[in-house]
C-alpha positions as CSV (number, residue, x, y, z in Angstrom):
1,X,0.0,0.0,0.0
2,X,1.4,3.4,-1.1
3,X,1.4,6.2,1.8
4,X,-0.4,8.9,0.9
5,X,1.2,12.3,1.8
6,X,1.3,16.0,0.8
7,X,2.2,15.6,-2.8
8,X,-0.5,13.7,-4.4
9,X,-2.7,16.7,-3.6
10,X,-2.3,17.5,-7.2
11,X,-4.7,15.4,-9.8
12,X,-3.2,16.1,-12.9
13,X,0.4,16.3,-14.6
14,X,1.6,17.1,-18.2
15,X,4.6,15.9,-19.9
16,X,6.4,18.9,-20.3
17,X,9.3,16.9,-22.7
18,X,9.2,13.2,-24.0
19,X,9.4,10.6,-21.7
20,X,11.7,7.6,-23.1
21,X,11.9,5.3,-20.5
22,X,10.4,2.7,-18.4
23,X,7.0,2.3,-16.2
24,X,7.0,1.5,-12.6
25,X,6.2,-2.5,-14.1
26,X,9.0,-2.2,-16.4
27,X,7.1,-1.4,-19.8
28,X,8.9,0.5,-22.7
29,X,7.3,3.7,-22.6
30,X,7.3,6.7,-25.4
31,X,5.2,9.9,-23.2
32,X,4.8,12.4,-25.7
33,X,5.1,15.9,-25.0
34,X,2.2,17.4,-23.6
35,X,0.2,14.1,-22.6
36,X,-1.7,13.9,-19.6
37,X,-1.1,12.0,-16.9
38,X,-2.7,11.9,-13.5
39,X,-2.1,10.7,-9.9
40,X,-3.4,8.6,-7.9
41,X,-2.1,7.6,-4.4
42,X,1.2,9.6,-5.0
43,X,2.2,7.5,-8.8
44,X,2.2,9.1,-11.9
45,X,-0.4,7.5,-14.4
46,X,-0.3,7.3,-18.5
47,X,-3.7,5.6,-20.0
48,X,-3.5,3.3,-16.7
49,X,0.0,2.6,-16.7
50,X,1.9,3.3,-13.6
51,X,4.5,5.3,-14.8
52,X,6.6,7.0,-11.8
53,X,6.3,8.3,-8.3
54,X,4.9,12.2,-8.0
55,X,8.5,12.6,-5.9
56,X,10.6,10.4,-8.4
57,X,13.6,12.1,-10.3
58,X,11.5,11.0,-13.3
59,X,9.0,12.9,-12.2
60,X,10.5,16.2,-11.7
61,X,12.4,15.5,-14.6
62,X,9.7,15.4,-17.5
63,X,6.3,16.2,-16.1
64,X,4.4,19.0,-14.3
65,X,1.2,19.5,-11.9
66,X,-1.2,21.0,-14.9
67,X,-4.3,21.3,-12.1
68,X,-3.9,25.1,-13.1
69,X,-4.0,24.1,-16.6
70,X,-0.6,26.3,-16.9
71,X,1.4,23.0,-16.7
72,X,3.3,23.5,-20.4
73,X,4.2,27.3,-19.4
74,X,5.4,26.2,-15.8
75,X,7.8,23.5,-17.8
76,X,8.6,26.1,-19.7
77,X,10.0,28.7,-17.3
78,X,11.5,25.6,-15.4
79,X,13.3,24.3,-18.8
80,X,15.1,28.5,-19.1
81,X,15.9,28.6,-15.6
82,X,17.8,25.0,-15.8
83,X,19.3,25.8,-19.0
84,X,20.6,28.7,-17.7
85,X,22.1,27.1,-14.5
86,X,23.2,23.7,-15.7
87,X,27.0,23.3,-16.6
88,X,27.5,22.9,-20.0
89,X,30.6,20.9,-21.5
90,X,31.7,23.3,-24.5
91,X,30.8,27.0,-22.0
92,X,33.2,29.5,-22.8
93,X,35.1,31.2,-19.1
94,X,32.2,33.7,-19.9
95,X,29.7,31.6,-19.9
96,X,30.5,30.0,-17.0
97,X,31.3,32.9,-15.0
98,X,27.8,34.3,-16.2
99,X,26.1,30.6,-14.6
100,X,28.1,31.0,-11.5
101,X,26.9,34.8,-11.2
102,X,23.5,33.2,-11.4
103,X,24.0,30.4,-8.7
104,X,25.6,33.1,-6.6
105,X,21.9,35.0,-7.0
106,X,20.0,31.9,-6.2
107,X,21.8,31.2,-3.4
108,X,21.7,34.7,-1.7
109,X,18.2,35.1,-2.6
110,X,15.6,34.1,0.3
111,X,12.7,33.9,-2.3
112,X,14.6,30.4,-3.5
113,X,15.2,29.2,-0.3
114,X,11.9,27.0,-0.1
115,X,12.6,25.8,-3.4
116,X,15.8,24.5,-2.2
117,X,16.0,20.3,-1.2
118,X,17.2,20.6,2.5
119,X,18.9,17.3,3.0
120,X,22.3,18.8,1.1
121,X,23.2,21.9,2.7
122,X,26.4,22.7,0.3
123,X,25.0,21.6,-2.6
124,X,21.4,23.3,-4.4
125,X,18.8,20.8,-5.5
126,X,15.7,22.4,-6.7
127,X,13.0,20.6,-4.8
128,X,9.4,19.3,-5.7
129,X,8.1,22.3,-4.9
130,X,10.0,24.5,-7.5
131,X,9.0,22.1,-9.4
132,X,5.4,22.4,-8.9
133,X,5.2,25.8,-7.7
134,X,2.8,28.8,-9.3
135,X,4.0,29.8,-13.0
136,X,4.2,33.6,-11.3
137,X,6.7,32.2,-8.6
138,X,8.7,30.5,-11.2
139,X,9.0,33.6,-13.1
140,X,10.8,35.6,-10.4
141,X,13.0,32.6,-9.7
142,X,14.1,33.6,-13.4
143,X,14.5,37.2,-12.8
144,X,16.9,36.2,-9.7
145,X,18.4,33.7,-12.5
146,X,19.0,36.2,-14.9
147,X,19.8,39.1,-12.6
148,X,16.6,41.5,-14.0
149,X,17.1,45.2,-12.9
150,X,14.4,44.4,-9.9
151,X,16.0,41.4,-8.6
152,X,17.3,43.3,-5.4
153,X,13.6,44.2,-4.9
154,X,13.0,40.8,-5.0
155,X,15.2,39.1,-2.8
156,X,14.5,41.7,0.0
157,X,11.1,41.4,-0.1
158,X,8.5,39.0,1.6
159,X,9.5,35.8,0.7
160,X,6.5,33.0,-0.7
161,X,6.7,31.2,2.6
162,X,6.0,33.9,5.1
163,X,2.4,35.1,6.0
């Protein structure tokens, strides 16, 4: 029997990419982009087939809560910001300086600190919640990213988790 806990709350999910991979049973699966999928009891389903768990690296990897129906525009936004963090093998010392400038953003910002996995404390994880969060959170995560002209506004002011 499968626990249920705080993040099966959400009922639907889209594929924000294509899923190549394999089912919780161990079926060959080809998710296109933008199928639906819903949950049930924390798992992940496509037509019936139990494809991941809501928590799963899978899951946060190619699919999105879409209860909003904003679940290919929250992918979206999630897709720039990793793209602009990630460390790319051929990055100029530009480029990389540029990413690092951005980490060293995320990390001083308080508005990412719920989105931040708390079982590595020197190393960032973007957590279940960032990946799941509203499409207007997302979207100043992305200012902090990219260092926007109000990011200072931003990280000094209330963050998502205070009342």
């Amino acid at each position: 029997m499968v626990n249920q806990n705080k993040y099966s709350v959400f009922k639907t999910f889209i594929a924000r990419k294509r899923y190549k991979g394999l089912s919780l049973n161990k079926m060959n699966l080809n998710i296109p982009m933008r199928s639906e999928l819903f949950c049930e009891a924390g798992i992940l389903f496509y037509k019936d087939i139990p494809v991941a768990f809501a928590t799963s690296q899978v899951s946060l990897d190619y699919f999105t809560e879409n209860d909003d129906g904003e679940g290919m525009k929250r992918g979206k936004i999630i897709e720039e910001i990793l793209s602009i963090l990630v460390n790319k093998p051929n990055n100029s010392e530009s480029d990389n300086r540029k990413r690092l400038e951005a980490w060293d953003r995320v990390w001083s910002s308080e508005f990412c600190v719920p989105f931040k996995r708390e079982d590595h404390s020197d190393f960032w994880l973007w957590n279940y919640e960032f990946y799941n969060t509203s499409v207007n959170n997302l979207k100043i995560i992305l200012q902090i990213v990219k260092g926007g002209k109000n990011v200072s506004n931003l990280q000094t002011g209330r963050a998502p988790w205070k009342s």
